[in-house]
C-alpha positions in Angstrom: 0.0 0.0 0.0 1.5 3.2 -1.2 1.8 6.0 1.8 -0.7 9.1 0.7 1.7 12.3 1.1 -0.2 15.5 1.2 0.9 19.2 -0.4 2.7 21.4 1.3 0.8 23.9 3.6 1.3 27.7 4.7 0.8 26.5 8.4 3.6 24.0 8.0 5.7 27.4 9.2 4.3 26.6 12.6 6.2 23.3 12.3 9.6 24.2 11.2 12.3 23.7 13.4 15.5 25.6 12.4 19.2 25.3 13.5 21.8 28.1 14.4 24.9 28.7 15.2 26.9 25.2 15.8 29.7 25.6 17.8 32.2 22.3 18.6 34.0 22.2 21.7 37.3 22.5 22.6 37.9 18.6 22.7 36.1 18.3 19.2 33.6 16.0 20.6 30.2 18.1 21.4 28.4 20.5 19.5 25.9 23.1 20.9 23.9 25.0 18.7 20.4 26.4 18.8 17.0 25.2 17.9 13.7 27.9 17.6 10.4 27.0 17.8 7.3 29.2 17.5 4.5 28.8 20.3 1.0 28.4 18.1 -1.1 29.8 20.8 1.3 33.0 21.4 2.9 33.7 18.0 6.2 33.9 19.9 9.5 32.1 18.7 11.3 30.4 21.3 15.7 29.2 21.0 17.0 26.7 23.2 20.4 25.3 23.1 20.8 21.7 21.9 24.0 19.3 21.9 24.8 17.0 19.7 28.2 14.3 19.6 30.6 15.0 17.4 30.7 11.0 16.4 27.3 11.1 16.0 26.5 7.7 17.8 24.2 9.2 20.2 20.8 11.5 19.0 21.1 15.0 19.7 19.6 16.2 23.1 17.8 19.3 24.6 20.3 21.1 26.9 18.6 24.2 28.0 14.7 24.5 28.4 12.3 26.9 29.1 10.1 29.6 27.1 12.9 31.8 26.3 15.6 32.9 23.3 18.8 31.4 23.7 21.5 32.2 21.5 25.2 32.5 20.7 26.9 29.5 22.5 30.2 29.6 23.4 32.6 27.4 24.7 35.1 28.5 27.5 38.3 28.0 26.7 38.9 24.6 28.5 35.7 23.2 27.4 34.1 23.1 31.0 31.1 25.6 30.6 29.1 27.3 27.5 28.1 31.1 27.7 25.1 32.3 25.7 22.5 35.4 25.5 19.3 35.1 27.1 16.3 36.5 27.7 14.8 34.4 30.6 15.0 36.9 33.1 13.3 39.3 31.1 11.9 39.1 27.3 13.3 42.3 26.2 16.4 42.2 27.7 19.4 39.6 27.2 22.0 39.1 29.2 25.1 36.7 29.3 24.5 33.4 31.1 26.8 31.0 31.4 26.3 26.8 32.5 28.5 24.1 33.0 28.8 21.5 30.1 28.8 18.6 33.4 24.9 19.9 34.2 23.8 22.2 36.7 21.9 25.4 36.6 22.4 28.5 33.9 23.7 31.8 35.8 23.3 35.3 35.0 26.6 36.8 34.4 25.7 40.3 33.7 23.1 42.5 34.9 23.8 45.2 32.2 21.0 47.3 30.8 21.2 48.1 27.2 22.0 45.9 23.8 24.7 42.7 23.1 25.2 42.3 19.3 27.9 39.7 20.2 30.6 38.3 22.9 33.8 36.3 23.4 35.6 34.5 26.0 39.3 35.9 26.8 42.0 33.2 25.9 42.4 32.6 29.6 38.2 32.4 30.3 38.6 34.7 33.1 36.2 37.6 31.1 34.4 38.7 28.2 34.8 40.8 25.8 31.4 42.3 24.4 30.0 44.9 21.7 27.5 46.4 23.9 25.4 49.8 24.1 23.6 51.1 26.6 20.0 52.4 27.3 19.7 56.4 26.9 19.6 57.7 30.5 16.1 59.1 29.4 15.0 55.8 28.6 16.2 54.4 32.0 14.6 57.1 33.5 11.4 56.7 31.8 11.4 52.9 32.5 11.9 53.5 36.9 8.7 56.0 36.5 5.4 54.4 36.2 3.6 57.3 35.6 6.4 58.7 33.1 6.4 54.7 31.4 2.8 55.3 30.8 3.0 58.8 29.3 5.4 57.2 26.6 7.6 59.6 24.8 7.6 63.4 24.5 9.4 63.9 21.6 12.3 62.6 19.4 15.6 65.1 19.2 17.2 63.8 16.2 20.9 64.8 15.2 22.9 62.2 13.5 21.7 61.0 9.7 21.5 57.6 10.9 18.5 57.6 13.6 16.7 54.5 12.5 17.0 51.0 11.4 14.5 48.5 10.2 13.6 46.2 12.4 14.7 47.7 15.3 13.2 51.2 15.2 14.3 54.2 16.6 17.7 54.1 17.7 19.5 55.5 21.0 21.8 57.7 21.5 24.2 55.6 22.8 26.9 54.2 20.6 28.2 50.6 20.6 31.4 50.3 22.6 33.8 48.0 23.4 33.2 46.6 27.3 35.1 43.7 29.1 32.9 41.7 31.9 34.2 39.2 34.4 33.0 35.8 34.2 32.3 35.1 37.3 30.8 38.8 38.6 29.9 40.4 35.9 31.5 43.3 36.5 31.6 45.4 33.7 34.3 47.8 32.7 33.3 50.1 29.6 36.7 50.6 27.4 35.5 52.8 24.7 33.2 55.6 24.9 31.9 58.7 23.0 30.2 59.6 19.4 32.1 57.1 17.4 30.8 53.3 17.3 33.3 50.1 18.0 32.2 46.7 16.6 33.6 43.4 16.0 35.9 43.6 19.5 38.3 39.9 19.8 41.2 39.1 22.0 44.7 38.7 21.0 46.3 35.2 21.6 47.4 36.4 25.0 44.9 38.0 25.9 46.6 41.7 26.4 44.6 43.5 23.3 41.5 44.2 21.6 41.3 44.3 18.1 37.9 46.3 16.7 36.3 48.3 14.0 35.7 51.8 14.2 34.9 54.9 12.0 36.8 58.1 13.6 35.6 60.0 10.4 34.7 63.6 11.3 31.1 62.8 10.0 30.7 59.5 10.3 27.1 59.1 9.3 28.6 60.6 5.6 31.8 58.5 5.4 30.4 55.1 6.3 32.7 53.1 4.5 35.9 55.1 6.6 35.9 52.2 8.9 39.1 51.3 10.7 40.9 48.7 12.9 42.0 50.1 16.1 43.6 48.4 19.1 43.3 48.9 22.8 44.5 47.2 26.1 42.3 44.7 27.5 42.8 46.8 31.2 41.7 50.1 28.8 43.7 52.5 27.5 45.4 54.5 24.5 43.3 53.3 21.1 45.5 52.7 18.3 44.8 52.9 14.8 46.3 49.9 12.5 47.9 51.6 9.1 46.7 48.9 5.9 47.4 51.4 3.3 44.3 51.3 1.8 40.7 53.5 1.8 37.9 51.4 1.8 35.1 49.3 4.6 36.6 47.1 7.0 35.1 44.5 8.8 35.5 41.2 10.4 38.5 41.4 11.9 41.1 38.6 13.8 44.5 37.8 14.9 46.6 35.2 13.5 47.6 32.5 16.2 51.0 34.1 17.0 49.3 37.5 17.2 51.6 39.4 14.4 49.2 39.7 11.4 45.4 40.5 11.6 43.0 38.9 8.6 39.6 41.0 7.8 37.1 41.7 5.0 37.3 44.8 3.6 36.3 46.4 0.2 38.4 48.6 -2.0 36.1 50.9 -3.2 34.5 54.0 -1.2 30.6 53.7 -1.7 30.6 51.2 -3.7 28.0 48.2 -2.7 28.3 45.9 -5.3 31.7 45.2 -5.5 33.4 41.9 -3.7 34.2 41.6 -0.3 37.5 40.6 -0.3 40.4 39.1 2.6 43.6 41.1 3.7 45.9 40.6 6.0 47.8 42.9 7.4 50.5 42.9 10.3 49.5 43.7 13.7 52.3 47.0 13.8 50.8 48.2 10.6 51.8 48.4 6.9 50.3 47.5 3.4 48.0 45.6 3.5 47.8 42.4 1.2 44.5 41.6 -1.0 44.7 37.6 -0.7 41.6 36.7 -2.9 42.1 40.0 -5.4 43.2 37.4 -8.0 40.1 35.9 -7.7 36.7 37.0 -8.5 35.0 36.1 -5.4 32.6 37.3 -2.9 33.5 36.8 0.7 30.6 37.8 2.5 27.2 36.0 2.6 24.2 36.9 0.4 22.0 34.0 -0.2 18.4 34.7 0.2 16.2 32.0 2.0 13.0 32.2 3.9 13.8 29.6 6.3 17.1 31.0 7.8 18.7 31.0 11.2 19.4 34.3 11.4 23.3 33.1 12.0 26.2 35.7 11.1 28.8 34.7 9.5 32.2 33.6 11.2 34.8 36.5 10.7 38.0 35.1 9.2 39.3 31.6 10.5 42.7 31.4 11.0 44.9 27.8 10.9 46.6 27.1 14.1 50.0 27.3 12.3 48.9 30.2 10.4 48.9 29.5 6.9 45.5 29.0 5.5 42.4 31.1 6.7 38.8 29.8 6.6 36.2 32.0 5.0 32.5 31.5 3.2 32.0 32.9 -0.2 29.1 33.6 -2.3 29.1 31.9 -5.2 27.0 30.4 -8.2 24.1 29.8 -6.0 26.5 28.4 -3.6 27.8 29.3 -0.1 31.2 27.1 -0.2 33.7 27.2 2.7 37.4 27.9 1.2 41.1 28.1 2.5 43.0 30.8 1.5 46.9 30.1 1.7 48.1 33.4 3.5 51.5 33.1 1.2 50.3 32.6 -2.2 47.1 33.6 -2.1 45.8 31.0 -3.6 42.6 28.7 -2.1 41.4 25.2 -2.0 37.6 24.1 -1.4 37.0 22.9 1.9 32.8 21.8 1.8 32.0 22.7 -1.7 29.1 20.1 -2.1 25.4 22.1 -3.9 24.2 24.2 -1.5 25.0 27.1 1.3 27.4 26.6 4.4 25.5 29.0 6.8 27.9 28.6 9.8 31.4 27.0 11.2 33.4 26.4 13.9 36.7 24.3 14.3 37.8 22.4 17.3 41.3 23.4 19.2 43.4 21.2 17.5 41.4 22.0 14.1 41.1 18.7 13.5 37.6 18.3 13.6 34.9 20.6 11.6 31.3 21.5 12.6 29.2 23.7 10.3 25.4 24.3 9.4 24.6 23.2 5.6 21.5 23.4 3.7 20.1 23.0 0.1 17.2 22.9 -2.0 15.6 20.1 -0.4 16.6 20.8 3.2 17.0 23.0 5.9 20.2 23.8 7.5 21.2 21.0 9.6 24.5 20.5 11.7 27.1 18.6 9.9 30.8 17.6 11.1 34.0 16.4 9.0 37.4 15.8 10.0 39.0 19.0 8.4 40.8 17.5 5.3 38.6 14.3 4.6 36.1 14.6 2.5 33.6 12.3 4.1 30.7 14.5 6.2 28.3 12.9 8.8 24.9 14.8 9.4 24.1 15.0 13.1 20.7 16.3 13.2 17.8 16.3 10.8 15.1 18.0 12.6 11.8 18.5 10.2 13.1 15.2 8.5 9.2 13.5 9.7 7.3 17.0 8.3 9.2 17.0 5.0 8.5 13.0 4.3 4.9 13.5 4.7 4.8 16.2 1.9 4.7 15.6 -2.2 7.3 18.0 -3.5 7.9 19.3 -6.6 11.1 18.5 -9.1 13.8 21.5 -9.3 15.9 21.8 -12.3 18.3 24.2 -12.7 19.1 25.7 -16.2 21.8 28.2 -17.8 20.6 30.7 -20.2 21.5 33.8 -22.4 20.0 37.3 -22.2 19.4 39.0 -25.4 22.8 40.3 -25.4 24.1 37.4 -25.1 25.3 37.5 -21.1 25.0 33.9 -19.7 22.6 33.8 -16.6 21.5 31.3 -13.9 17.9 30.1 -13.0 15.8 27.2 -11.7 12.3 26.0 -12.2 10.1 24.6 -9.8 7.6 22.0 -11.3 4.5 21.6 -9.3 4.0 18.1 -7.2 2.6 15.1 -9.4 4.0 16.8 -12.3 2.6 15.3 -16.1 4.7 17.3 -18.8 1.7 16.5 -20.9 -0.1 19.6 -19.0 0.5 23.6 -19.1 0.7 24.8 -16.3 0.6 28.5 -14.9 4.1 30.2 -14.5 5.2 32.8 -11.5 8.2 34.3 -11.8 10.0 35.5 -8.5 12.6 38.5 -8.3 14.7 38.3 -5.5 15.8 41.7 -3.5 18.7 43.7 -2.8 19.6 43.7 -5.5 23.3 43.0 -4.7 22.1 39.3 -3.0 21.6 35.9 -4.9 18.7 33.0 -5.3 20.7 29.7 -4.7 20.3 26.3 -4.0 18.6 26.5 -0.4 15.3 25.1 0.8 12.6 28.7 0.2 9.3 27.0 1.4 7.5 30.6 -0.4 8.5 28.7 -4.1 7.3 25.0 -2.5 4.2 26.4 -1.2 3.3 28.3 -4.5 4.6 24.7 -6.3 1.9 22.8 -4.0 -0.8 24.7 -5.7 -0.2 24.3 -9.1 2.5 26.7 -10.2 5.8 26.2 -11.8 7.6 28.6 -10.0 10.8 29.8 -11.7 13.7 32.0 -10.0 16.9 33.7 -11.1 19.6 36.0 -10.9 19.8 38.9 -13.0 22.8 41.0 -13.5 22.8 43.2 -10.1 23.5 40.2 -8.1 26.1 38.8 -6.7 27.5 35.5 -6.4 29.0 35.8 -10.1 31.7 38.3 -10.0 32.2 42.0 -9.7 31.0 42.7 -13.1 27.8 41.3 -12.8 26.9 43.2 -9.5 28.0 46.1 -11.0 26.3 45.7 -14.4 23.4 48.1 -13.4 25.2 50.9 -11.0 23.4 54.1 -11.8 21.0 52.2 -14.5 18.3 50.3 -12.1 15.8 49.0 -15.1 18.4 48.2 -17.9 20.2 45.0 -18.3 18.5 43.6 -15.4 14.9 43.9 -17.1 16.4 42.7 -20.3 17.9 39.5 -18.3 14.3 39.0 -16.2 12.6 39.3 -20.1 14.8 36.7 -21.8 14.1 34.6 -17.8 10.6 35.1 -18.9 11.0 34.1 -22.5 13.1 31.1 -21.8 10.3 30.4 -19.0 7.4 30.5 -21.7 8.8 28.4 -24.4 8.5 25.2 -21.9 6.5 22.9 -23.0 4.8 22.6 -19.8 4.3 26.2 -19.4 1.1 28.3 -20.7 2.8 31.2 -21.8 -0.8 32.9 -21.6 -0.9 32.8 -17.5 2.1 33.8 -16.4 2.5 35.9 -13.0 5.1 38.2 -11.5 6.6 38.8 -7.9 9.1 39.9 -5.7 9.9 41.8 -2.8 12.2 44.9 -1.9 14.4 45.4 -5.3 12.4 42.5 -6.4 8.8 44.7 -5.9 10.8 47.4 -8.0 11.5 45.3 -10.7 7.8 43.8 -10.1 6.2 47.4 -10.6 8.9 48.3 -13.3 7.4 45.5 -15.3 4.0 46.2 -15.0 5.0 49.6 -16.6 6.8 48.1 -19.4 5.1 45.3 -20.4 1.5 43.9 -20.3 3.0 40.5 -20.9 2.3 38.9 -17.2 -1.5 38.1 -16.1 -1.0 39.5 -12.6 1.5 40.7 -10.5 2.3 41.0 -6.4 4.4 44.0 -5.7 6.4 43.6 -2.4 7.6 46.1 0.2 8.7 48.0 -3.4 10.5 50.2 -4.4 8.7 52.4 -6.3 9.9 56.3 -6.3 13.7 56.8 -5.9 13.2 60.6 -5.4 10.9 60.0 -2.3 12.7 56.9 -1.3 16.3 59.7 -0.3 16.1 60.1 2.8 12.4 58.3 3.8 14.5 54.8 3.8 16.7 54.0 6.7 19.0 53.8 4.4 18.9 57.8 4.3 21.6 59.2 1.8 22.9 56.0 1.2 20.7 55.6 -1.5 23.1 56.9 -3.8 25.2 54.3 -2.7 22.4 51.4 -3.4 21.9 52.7 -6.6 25.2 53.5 -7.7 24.5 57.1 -8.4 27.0 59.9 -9.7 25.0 62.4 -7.6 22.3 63.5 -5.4 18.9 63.4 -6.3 18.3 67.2 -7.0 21.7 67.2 -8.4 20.1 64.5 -11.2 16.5 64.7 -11.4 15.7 63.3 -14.4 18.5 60.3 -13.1 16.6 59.2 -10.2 13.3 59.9 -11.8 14.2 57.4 -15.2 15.2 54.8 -13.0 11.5 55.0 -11.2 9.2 52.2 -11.7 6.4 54.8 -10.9 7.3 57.0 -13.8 5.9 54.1 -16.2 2.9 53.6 -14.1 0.2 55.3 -16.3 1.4 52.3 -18.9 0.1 49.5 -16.5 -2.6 47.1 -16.9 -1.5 44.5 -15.2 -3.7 43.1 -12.1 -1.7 43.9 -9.0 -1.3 43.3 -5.7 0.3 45.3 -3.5 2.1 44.2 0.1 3.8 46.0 2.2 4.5 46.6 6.1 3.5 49.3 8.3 6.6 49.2 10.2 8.7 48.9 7.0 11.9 51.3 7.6 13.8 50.6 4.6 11.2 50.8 2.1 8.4 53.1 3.3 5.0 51.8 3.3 4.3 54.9 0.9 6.6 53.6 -1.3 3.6 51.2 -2.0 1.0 53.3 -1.2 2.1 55.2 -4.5 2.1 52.3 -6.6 -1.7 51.7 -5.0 -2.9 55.1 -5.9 -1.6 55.1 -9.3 -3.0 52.1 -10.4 -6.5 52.8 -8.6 -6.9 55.9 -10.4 -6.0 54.2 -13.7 -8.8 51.8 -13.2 -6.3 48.6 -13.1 -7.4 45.9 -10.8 -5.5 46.4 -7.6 -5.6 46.2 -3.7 -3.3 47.0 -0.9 -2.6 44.5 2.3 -0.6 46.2 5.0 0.8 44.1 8.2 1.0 46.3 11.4 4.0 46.1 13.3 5.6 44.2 10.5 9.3 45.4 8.9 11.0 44.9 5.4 11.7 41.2 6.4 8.2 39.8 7.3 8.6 37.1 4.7 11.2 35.7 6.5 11.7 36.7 10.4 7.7 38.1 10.8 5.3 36.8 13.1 4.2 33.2 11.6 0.4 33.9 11.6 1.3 37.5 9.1 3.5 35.2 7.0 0.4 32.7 6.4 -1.7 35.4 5.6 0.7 36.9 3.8 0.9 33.2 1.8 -2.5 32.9 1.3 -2.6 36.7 -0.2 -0.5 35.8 -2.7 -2.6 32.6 -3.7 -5.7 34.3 -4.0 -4.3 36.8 -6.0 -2.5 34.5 -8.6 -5.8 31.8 -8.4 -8.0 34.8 -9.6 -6.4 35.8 -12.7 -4.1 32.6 -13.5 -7.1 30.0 -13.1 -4.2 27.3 -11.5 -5.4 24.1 -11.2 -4.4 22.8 -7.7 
């Protein structure tokens, strides 16, 4: 008797499970990493910490429980206890816990009021070193007065550029700084201080220094790629500025094992987004800075778009023990490989390079033994471990393994094709469930934001879900993304709407002339840059049966300075100038300048608490196409930001879902 498997749902969401942050121990036998879930009845998502042997003999077990958001394990240096953030004291603040590996209790360490955005253990595990920022004294102030908590705020005195971030709102005053807590009191010791931010802090080998990231610009908030690596004594002291002879962002910076050269990211190019990230090293005195990977066109950051990620940053540079390879990520082809650069030559070998995205990974003491989350088109990111240079890999967990054999899943194929100038580009196309190649089938084609980011070969349960109800769902990556050298990301700097329409029209030609596609209902959608390029095509072509516009970009003159991206826009875009320096610029390379051209049925989404595309960004596109008589409605989500598709409360991103659906059922006809 054959086992009846069912289509994939919008409330399977509720029963995903997803992995973060794997961290091996010391020894190279444990691994603790994290495991959300989302409470049905609340609509809250819960992390706990979860360890799994490195052997993978035993199952993986629950280590810390409780209603709460655990996150960013770390082992102490000899292996005996694991710090971590929590919130289990209080759900809006975290604070560092820490809890010994043998069993016993988790302990506050700190009792600090303000912001972590990350932590280390000192090489001897006697403190911490932490990125931390304080509450405004107004805010404390506010919260110790009932009366004054009630009254909420008076008024907002705004006087740096950069006052507010998506996702997290408003921002303080306060500055990220550098801070060092003991372990065992939590005493805190603030060693930087001021208007300028520090980031990124890590210990030297021995534990005297701090290496960080700063931008001692003048006017920071206009020079925000004049970052820096400074060094201070771990006791606090005189900050020192490390020469690399080059202009140009810095970031993710670390020491080499014997403490004499520093590896970071950095980019070459002042304002420039879409160029690579590339690795330096540079010694710890100062000097010229090397470009390991500039004879290879390579990205070094991460920019793989999922809807089912673990929110896990990436490792800064990974140095050998003997100091001559270092360990970094790239984006690439779809692919999120894991390399080793050789700090001599320059040149790298490919560590885990199987189809699909490394999303995190640590190495034991010894770096003899490899942990590191991995995920493709089939799967969620799961722990895996490998001894370092063997290619053989065990997976230690496979959480949503029982969900995702009770569901009838599509066929992915991935194709290479040629836009109309010739320019070779990547795509894939997602057949629906029970798929007869006898049968035409509707067609939705979805853009992917940034646009300086890159659809790859990860599990998106948006493009199963749309699969499950009849769709072939078909994605790509224009020119404007990355992940297939600096040329490509660069291809439309200043010229939003060019090439990369072009390469979506030949992605929607190539899309029509399958045999199993009916050219006739084909549908359009995206989010972000991928809602401009939606409404841009609405504009330009009556081609598509419907459209869903997404949190879109839709008037470059009223996005300056609305988005929290402020000014920056000119950097997004690649501009030459400002917006009233080059009017007709910005206004040619606005989707809603072609609107009085659309007739294409549209839907538009967007977020009410959408900071880096304002919800009248949307709102325009709305309007316009109301008071041309097209077909069109607006759904807003309160409290929602830009990322509701992927980190938004799980009933909004079922609704959301079930939006889109309806939309594309009315005018597509698909046949579930």
């Amino acid at each position: 008797m054959t086992e009846t498997k069912r289509p994939l749902t919008a409330e399977d969401l509720y029963n995903l499970q997803l992995v973060s942050d794997p961290q091996i121990s010391p020894d190279g036998q444990h691994i603790i990493f994290g495991l959300s879930r989302v409470d049905r009845k609340t609509e809250k998502k819960y992390v706990n910490l979860w360890l799994a042997a490195a052997d993978g003999r035993t199952p993986p077990r629950q280590f810390t429980y409780g209603d709460q958001t655990d996150t960013h394990p770390r082992w102490s240096p000899d292996g005996t206890t694991i710090a971590f953030l929590s919130n289990r004291k209080d759900e809006k603040q975290m604070q560092i816990y820490t809890i010994p590996f043998g069993g016993g209790e988790a302990r506050p360490v700190t009792n600090a009021q303000g912001s972590f955005a990350s932590f280390a253990w000192s090489p001897d595990g006697s403190q911490f070193v932490a990125q931390f920022r304080q509450k405004d004294a107004d805010v404390l102030e506010r919260e110790k007065d009932e009366q004054k908590k009630k009254l909420g705020i008076v008024v907002r005195h705004i006087t740096n550029v950069n006052y507010k971030y998506d996702g997290a709102g408003y921002l303080p005053q306060e500055k990220w700084h550098v801070w060092t807590f003991d372990a065992q009191t939590g005493e805190g010791n603030q060693l930087t201080s001021g208007d300028t931010q520090e980031t990124e802090p890590c210990w030297s080998p021995d534990g005297r220094t701090i290496l960080f990231v700063s931008n001692h610009h003048p006017e920071p908030d206009l020079h925000p790629d004049e970052t820096e690596l400074y060094l201070i004594p771990a006791a606090g002291g005189e900050v020192v500025q490390i020469e690399t002879g080059h202009h140009g962002r810095k970031f993710s910076p670390t020491f080499s094992p014997d403490g004499q050269t520093i590896a970071y990211l950095g980019r070459a190019r002042l304002g420039d987004w879409g160029q690579n990230s590339c690795l330096y090293v540079v010694p710890t005195a100062g000097g010229q800075a090397r470009n390991l990977s500039a004879a290879h066109d390579l990205h070094l950051s991460l920019a793989s778009l999922t809807d089912v990620g673990s929110n896990t940053p990436q490792p800064p540079p990974t140095w050998s023990v003997d100091g001559h390879y270092i360990y970094i990520q790239a984006t690439e082809l779809g692919n999120q490989p894991l390399l080793a650069f050789d700090v001599q030559t320059g040149e790298y070998e490919r560590i885990v390079d199987e189809p699909g995205l490394v999303g995190s990974f640590s190495l034991d003491a010894a770096q003899n033994q490899l942990a590191y989350l991995w995920g493709n088109t089939t799967a969620t990111g799961q722990v895996w471990q490998r001894r370092l240079h063997e290619p053989h890999a065990t997976p230690l967990t496979n959480f949503n393994e029982e969900l995702f054999a009770e569901i009838n899943w599509g066929r992915l194929e991935e194709v290479w094709f040629d836009s109309a100038d010739g320019h070779e580009l990547h795509g894939w196309v997602l057949t629906p469930p029970d798929f007869d190649p006898a049968r035409q089938y509707p067609a939705i084609i979805e853009i992917h934001g940034g646009p300086m980011m890159q659809y790859g070969r990860v599990f998106m349960h948006e493009f199963h879900f749309l699969a499950a109800q009849g769709y072939v769902v078909a994605f790509s990556n224009p020119r404007g993304s990355q992940g297939y050298g600096d040329a490509h990301a660069a291809a439309i700097a200043n010229r939003w709407g060019t090439v990369d329409y072009a390469d979506m029209m030949a992605w929607a030609d190539y899309v029509a002339a399958l045999p199993y596609v009916d050219a006739q209902r084909m549908g359009v959608t995206g989010g972000s840059y991928g809602g401009y390029m939606t409404t841009l095509i609405i504009g330009k072509t009556h081609r598509f049966k419907a459209a869903v516009a997404q949190r879109v970009v839709s008037n470059l003159l009223s996005f300056y300075g609305s988005s929290d991206l402020n000014w920056m826009t000119e950097y997004l875009i690649g501009a030459d100038a400002q917006p009233w320096q080059d009017l007709a610029g910005y206004w040619q390379q606005s989707p809603i300048s072609l609107i009085g051209n659309a007739r294409t049925p549209t839907l538009v989404i967007h977020s009410e608490a959408d900071l880096r595309c304002d919800q009248e960004q949307g709102e325009q596109v709305f309007v316009a196409l109301k008071r041309l008589g097209v077909d069109t409605e607006l759904v807003l989500f309160p409290e929602e930001s830009h990322g509701l598709s992927r980190d938004g409360r799980t009933d909004r991103r079922i609704q959301r879902l079930h939006h889109i659906k309806r939309w594309f059922d009315q005018y597509l006809q698909a046949i579930s």
